[in-house]
DOLUMKOL-201538 format. One line per 10 residues: number of its first residue (from 0); their letters; for each residue x, y negated, z negated of N, C-alpha, C, O. Coordinates in steps of 0.2 Angstrom, whole numbers, padded with zeros to 4 digits. Atoms other than C-alpha are relative to their C-alpha. Example, Ala and Ser with C-alpha at 12.3 -4.5 7.8 and 13.67 -1.06 7.14 Angstrom:
2
0 = as = 0004 0006 0000 0062 0022 -0039 0004 -0006 0000 0009 -0005 -0003 | -0004 0006 0001 0068 0005 -0036 -0004 -0005 -0003 -0001 -0011 -0004
This chain:
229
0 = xxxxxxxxxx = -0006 -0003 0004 -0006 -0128 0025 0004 0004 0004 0001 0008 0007 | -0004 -0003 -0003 0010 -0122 0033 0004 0004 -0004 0005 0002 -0009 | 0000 -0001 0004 0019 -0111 0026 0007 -0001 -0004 0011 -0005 -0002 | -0007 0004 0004 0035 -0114 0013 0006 0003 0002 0011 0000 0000 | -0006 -0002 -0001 0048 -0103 0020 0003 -0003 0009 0009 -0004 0010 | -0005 0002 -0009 0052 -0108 0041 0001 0004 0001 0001 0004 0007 | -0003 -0005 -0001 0059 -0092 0041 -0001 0006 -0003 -0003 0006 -0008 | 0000 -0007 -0002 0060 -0073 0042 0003 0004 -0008 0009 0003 -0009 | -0008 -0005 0004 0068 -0061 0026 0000 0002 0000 0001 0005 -0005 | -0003 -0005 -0002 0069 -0050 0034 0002 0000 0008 0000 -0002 0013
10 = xxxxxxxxxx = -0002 0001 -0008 0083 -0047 0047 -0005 0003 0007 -0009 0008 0005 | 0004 -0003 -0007 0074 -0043 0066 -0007 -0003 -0001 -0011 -0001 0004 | 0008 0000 0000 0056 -0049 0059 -0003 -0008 0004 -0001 -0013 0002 | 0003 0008 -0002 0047 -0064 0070 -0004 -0004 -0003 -0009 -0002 -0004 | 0004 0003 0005 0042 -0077 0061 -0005 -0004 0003 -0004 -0008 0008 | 0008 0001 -0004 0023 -0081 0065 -0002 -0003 -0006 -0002 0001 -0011 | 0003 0003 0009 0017 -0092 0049 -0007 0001 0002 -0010 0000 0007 | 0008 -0001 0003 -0001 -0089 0041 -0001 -0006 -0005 0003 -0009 -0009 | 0002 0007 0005 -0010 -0104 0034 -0003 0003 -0004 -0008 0001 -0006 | 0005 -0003 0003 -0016 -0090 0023 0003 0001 -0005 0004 0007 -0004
20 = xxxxxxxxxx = -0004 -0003 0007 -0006 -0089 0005 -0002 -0006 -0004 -0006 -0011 -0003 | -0001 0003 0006 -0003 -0098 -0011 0003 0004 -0003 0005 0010 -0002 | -0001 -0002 0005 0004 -0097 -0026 0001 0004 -0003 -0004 0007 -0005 | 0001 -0006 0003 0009 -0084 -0034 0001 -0002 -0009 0005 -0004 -0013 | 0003 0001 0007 0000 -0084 -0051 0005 0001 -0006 0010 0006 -0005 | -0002 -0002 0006 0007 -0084 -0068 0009 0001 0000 0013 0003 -0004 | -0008 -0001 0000 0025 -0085 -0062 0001 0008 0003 0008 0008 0003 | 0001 -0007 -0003 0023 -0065 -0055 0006 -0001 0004 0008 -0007 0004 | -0003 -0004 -0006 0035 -0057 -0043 0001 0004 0001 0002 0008 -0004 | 0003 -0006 -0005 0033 -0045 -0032 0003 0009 -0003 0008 0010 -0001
30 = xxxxxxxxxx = 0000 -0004 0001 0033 -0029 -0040 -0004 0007 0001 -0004 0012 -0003 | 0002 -0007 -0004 0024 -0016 -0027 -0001 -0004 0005 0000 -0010 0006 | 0003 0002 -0009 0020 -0015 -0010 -0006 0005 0004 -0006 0011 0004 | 0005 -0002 -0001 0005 -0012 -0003 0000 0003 0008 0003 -0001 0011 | 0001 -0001 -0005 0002 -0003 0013 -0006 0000 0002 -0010 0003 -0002 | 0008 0001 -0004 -0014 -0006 0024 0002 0002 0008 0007 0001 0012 | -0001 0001 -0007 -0018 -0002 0041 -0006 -0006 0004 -0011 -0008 0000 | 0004 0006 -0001 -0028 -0015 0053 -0006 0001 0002 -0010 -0004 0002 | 0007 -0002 -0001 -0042 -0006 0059 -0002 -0004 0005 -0008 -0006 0006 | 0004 0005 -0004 -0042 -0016 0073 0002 0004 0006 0005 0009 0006
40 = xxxxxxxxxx = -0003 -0005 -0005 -0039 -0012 0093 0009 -0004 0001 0013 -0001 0004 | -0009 0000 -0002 -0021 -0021 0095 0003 -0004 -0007 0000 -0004 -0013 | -0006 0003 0003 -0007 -0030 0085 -0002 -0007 0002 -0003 -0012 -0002 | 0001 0010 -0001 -0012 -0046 0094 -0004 -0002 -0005 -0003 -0007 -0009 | 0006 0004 0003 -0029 -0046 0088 0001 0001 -0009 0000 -0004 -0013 | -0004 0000 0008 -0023 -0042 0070 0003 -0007 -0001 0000 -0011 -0004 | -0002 0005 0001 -0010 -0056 0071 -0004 -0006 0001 -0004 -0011 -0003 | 0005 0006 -0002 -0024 -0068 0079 -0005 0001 -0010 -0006 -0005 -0013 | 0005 -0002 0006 -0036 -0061 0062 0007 -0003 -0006 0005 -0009 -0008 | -0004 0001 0003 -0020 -0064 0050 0000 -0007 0000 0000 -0010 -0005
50 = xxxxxxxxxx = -0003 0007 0000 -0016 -0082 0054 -0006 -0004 0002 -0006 -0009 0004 | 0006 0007 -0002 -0034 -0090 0056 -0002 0000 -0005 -0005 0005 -0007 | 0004 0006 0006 -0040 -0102 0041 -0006 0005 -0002 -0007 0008 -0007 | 0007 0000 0000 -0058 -0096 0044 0000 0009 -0003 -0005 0013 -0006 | 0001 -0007 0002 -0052 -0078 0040 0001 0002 -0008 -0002 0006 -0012 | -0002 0000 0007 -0045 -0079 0026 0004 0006 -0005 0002 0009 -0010 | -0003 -0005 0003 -0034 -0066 0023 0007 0000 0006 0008 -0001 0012 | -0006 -0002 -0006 -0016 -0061 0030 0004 0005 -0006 0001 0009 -0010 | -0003 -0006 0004 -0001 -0050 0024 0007 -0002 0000 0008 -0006 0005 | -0008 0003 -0003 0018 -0053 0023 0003 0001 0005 0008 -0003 0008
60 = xxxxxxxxxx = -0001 -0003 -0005 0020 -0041 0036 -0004 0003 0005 -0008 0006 0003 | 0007 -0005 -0002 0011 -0033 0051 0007 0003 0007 0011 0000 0010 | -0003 -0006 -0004 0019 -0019 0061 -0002 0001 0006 -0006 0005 0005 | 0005 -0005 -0007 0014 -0014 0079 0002 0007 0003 0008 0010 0002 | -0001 -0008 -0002 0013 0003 0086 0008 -0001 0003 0011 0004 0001 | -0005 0001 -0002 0029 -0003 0096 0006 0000 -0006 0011 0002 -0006 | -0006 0002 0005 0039 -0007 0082 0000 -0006 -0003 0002 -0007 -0009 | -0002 0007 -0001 0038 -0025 0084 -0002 -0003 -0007 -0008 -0002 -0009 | 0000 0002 0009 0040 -0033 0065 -0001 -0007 0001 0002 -0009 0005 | 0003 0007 -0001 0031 -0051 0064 0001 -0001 -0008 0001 0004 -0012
70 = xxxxxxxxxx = 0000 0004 0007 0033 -0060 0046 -0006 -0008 -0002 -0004 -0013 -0002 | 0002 0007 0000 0018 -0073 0042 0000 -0003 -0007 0000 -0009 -0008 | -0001 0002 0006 0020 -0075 0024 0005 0000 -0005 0006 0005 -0008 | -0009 -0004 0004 0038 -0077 0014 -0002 0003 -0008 -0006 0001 -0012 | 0002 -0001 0003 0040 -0066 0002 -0001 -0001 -0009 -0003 0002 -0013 | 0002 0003 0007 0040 -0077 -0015 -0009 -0002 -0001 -0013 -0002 -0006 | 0008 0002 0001 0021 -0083 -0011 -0004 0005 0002 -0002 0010 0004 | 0006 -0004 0002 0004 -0074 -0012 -0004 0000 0008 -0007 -0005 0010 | 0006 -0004 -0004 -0003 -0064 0003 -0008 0000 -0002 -0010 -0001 -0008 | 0007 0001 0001 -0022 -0065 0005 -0001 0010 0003 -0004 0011 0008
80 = xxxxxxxxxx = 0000 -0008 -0003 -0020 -0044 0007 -0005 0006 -0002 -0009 0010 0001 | 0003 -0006 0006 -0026 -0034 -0008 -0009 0000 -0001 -0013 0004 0000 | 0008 0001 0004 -0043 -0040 -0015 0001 0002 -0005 0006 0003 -0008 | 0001 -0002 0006 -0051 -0034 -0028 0001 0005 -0002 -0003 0009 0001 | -0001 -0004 0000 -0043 -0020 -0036 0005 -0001 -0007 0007 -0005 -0010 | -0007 -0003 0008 -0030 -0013 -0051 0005 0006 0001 0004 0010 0005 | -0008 -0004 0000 -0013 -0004 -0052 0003 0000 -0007 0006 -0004 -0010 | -0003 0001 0007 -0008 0001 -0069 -0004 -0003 -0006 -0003 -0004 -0012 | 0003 0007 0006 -0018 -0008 -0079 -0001 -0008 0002 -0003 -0013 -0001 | -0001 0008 -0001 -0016 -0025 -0071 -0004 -0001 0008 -0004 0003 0013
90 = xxxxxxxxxx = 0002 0002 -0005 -0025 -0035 -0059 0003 -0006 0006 0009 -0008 0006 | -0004 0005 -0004 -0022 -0049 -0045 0009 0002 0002 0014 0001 0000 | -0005 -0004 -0003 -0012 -0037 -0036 0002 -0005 0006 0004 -0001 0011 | -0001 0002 -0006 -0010 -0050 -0023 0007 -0003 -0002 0012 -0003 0002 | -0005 0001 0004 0002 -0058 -0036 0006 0003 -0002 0011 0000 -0004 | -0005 -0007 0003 0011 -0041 -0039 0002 0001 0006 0008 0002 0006 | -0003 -0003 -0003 0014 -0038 -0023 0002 -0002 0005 0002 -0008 0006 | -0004 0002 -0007 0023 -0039 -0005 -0005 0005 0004 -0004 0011 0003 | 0001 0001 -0005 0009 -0035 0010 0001 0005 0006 0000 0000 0011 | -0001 0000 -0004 0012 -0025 0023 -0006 0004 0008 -0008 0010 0008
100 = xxxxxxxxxx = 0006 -0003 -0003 -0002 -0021 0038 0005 0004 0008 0007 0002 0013 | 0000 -0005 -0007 0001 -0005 0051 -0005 -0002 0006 -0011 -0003 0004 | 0005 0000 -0006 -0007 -0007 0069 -0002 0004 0001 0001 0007 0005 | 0002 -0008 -0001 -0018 0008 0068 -0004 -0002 -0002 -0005 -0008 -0005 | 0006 0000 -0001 -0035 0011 0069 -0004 0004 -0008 -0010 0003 -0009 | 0000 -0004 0004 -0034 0023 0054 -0003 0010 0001 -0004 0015 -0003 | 0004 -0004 -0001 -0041 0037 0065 0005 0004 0005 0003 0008 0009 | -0004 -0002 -0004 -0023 0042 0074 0006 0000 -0003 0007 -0004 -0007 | -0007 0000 0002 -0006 0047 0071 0003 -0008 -0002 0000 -0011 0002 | -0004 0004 0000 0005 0032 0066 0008 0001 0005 0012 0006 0005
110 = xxxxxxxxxx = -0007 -0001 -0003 0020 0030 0079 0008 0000 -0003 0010 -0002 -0009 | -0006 -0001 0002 0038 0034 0078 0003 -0008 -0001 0006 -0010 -0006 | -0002 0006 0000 0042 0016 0082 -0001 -0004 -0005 0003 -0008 -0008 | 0002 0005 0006 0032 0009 0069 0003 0004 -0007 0007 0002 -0011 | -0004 -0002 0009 0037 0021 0054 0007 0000 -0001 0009 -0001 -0006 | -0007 0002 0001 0055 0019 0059 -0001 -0009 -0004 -0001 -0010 -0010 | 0000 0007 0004 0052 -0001 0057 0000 -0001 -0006 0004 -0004 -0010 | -0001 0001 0007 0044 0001 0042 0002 0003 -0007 0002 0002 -0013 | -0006 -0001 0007 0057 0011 0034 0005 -0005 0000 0007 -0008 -0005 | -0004 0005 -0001 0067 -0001 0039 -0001 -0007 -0005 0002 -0010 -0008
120 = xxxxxxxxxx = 0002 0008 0004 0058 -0017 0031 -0001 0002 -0008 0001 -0001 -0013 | 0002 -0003 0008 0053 -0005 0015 0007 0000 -0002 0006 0003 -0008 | -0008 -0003 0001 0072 -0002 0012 0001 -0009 -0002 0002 -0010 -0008 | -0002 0006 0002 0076 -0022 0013 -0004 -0002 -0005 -0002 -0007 -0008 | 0006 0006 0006 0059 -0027 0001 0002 0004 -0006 0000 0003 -0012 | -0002 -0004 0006 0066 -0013 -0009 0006 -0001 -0004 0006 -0002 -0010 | -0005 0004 0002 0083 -0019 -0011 0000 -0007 -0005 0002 -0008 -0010 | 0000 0007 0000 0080 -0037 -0013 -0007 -0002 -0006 -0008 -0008 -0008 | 0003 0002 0005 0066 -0036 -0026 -0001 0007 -0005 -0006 0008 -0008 | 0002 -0003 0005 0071 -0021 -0035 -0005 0004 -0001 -0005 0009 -0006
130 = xxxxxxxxxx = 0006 -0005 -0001 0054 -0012 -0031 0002 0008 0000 0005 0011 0005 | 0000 -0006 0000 0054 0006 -0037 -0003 0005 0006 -0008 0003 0010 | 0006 -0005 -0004 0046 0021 -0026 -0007 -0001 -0004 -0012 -0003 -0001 | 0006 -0001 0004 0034 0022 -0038 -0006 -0007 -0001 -0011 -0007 -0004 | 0004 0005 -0001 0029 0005 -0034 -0004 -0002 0008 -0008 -0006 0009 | 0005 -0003 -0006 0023 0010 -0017 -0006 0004 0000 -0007 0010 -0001 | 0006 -0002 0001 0005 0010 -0016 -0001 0000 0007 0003 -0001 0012 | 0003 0001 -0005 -0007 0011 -0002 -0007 -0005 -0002 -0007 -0008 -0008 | 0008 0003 0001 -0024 0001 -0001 -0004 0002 -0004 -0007 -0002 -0007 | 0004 -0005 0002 -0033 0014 -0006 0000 0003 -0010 -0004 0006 -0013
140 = xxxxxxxxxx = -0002 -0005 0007 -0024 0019 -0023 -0001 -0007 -0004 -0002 -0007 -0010 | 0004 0006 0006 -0028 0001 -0031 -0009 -0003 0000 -0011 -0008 -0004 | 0006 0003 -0002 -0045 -0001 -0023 -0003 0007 0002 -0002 0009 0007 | 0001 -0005 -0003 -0053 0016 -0023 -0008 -0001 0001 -0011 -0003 -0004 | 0008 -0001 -0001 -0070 0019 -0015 0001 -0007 0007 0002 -0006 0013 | 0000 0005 -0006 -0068 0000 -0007 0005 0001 0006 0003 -0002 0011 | -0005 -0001 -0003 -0053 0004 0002 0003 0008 0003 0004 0012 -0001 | -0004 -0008 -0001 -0045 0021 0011 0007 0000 0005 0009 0005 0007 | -0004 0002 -0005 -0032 0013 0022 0010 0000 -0006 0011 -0002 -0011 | -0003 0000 -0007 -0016 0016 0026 -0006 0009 0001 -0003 0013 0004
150 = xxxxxxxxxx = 0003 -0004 -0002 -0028 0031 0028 0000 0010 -0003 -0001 0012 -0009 | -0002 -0008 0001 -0026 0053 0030 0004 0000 0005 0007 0006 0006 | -0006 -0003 -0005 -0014 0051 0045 0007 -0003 -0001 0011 -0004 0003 | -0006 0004 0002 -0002 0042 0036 0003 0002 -0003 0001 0002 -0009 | -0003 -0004 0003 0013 0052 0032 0003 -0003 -0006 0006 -0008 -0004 | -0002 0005 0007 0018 0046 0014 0006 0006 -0002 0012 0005 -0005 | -0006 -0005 0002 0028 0063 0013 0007 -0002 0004 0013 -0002 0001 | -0006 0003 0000 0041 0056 0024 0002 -0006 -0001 0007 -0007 0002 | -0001 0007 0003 0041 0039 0014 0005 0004 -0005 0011 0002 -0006 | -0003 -0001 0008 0045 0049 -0001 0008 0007 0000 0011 0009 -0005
160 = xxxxxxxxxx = -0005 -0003 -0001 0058 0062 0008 0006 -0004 0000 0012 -0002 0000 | -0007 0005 0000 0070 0045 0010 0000 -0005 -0006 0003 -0010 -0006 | 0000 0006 0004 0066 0037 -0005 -0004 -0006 0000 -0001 -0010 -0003 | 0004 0007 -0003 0053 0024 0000 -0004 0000 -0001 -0007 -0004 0002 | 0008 -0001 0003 0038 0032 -0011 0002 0006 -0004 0006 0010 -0003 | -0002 -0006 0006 0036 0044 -0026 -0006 0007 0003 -0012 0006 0004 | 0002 -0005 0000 0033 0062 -0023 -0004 0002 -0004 -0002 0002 -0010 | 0006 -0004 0007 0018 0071 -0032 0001 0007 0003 -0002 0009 0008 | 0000 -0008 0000 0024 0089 -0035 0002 -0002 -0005 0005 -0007 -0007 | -0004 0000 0003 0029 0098 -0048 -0001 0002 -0006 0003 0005 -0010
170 = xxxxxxxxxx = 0004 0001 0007 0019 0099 -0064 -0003 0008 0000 -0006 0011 0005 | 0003 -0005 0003 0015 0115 -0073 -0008 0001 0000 -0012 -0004 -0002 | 0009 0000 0000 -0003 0123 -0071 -0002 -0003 -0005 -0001 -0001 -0011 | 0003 0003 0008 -0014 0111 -0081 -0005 0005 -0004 -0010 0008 -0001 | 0003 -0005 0005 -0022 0121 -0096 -0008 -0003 0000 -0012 0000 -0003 | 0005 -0001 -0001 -0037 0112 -0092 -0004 -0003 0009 -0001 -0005 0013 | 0003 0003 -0007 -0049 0107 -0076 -0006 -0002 -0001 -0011 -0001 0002 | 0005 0004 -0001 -0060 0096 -0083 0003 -0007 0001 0009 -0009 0000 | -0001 0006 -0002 -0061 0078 -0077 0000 -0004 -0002 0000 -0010 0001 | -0001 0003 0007 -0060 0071 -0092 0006 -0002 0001 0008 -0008 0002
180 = xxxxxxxxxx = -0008 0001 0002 -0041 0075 -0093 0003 -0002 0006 0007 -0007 0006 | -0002 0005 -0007 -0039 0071 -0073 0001 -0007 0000 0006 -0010 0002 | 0000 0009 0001 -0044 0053 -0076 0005 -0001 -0006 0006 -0007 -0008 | -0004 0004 0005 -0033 0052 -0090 0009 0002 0006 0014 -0002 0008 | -0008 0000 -0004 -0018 0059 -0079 -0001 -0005 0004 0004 -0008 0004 | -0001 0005 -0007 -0021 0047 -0064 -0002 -0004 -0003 0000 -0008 0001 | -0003 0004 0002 -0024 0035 -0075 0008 -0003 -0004 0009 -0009 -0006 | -0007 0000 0003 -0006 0038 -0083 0004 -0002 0008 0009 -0005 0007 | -0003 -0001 -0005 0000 0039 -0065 0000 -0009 0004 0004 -0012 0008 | 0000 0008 -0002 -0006 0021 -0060 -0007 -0001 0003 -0008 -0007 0005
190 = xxxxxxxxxx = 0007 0002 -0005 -0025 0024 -0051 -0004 -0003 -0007 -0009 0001 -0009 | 0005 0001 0003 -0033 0014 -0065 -0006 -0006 0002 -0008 -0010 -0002 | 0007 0007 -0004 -0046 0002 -0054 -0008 0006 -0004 -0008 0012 -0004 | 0006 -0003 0001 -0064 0008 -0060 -0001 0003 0004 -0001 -0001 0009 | 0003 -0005 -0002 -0071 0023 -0051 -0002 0005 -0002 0000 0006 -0008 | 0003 -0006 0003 -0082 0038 -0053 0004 0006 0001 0008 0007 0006 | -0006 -0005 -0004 -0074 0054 -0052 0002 0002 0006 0007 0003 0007 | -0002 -0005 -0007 -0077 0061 -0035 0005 -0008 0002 0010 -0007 0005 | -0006 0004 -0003 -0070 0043 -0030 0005 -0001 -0001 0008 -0005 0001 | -0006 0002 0002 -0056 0043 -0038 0006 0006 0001 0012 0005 0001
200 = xxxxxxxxxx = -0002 -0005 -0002 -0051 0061 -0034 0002 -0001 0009 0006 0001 0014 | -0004 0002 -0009 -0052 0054 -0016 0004 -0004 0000 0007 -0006 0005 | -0007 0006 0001 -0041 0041 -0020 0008 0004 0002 0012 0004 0006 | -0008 -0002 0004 -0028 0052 -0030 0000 0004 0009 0006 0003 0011 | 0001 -0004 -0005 -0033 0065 -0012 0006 -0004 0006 0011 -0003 0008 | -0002 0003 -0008 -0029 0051 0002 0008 -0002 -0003 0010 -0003 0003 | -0003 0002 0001 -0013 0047 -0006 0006 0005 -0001 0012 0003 0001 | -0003 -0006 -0002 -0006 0066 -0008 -0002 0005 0001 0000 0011 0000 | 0005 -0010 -0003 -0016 0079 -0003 -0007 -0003 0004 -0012 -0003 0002 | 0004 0002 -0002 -0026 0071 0011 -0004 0005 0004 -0009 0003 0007
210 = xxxxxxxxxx = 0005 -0004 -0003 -0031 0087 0019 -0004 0006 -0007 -0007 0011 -0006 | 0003 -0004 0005 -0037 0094 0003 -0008 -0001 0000 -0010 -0006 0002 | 0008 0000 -0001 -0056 0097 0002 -0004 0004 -0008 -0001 0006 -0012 | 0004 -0003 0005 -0069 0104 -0012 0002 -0005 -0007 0004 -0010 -0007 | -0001 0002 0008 -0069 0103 -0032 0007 0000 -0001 0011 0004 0001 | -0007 0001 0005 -0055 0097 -0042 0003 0005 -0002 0001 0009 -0007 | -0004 -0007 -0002 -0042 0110 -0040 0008 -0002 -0006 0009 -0008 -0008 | -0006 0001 0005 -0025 0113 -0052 0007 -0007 0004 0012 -0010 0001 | -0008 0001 -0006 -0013 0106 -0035 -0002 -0009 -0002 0003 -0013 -0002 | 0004 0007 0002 -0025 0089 -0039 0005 -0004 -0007 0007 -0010 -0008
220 = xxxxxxxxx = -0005 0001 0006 -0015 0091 -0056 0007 -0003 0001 0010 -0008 0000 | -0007 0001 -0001 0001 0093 -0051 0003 -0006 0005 0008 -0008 0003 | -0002 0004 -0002 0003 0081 -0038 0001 -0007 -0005 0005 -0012 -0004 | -0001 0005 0004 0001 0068 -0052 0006 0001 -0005 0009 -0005 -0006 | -0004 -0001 0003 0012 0075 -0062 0007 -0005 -0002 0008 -0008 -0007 | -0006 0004 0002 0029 0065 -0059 0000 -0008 0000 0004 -0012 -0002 | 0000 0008 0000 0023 0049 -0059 -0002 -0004 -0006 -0001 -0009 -0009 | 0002 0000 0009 0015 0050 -0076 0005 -0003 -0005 0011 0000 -0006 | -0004 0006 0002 0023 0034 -0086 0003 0005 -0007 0008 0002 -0011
């Protein structure tokens, strides 16, 4: 299986096809974008893991620490990225979404070169399918427990100082601090995949407050706050 586009859409991106897609379900169109990093040691060995049959997973986009923008799947069909997880209430996020994998290990700064690119590509996938900030997830925030990638050293605060991911500040102290009413705010806010508290608390953490530590604190509150449907 090769794949249906021939070609790049995004300007500057090299087009490397994945025999690793399909369909996008139900007639869907991409309405988030997922970021992941590759956990591996280069960009090659990533693109070699993305584009092999036997792997069975790839992404629309995969970034290198250089910069360098690679495109293996176009983005009307279905990346093999997400797995199993939820966003909002809805599943087969692979359907929902556009793909994109960082060359990082998860255990180091992300480089300039690469976050420049992926303002860059995030800005054209945002354009071109209408994708709100608010549709900017991580790995982690639809898959919580099984996933934590793009990670804690993945600046999301300057995603969302250009526009390019939704800010959690803002919300008045909550009148309460049990976690009852937490899980009902973060699932207002979009983390609705099944989890127990603390994992879900590390979710909503890795997402915006990843140097946060301890019990369920007010700031836990508030960062949810703007995204609250």
């Amino acid at each position: 299986m090769t794949s249906d586009t021939g070609r790049a859409d995004q300007p500057g991106a090299i087009w490397h096809p994945s025999p690793n897609f399909g369909p996008r379900r139900d007639s869907l169109t991409p309405s988030l974008i997922v970021l992941h990093y590759t956990a591996m040691d280069s960009a090659k060995a990533a693109l070699e893991r993305l584009c092999d049959p036997a792997a069975e997973v790839s992404a629309h986009y995969l970034i290198g620490a250089d910069g360098t923008l690679w495109q293996m799947v176009g983005e009307d069909s279905r990346a093999w990225h997400a797995g199993a997880g939820e966003w909002a209430g809805q599943d087969d996020i692979n359907s929902r979404s556009i793909g994109i994998e960082l060359d990082n290990r998860g255990t180091h700064p992300f480089s300039e070169p690469q976050m420049a690119a992926l303002e860059r590509l995030m800005s054209g996938i945002m354009q071109r399918r209408d994708i709100p900030p608010a549709g900017v997830i991580g790995h982690s925030c639809m898959a919580p427990g099984r996933k934590c990638d793009p990670g804690p050293r993945f600046d999301w605060g300057r995603l969302a100082r250009l526009g390019l991911s939704a800010a959690g500040f803002g919300a008045p102290q909550p009148q309460s601090m049990e976690f009852e009413d937490f899980r009902q705010a973060a699932a207002a806010a979009g983390f609705t995949a099944p989890a127990d508290d603390q994992t879900l608390l590390a979710a909503v953490r890795l997402r915006f407050r990843p140097w946060a530590h301890g019990p369920l604190s007010a700031e836990d509150f508030r960062v949810l706050h703007p995204l609250v449907r």
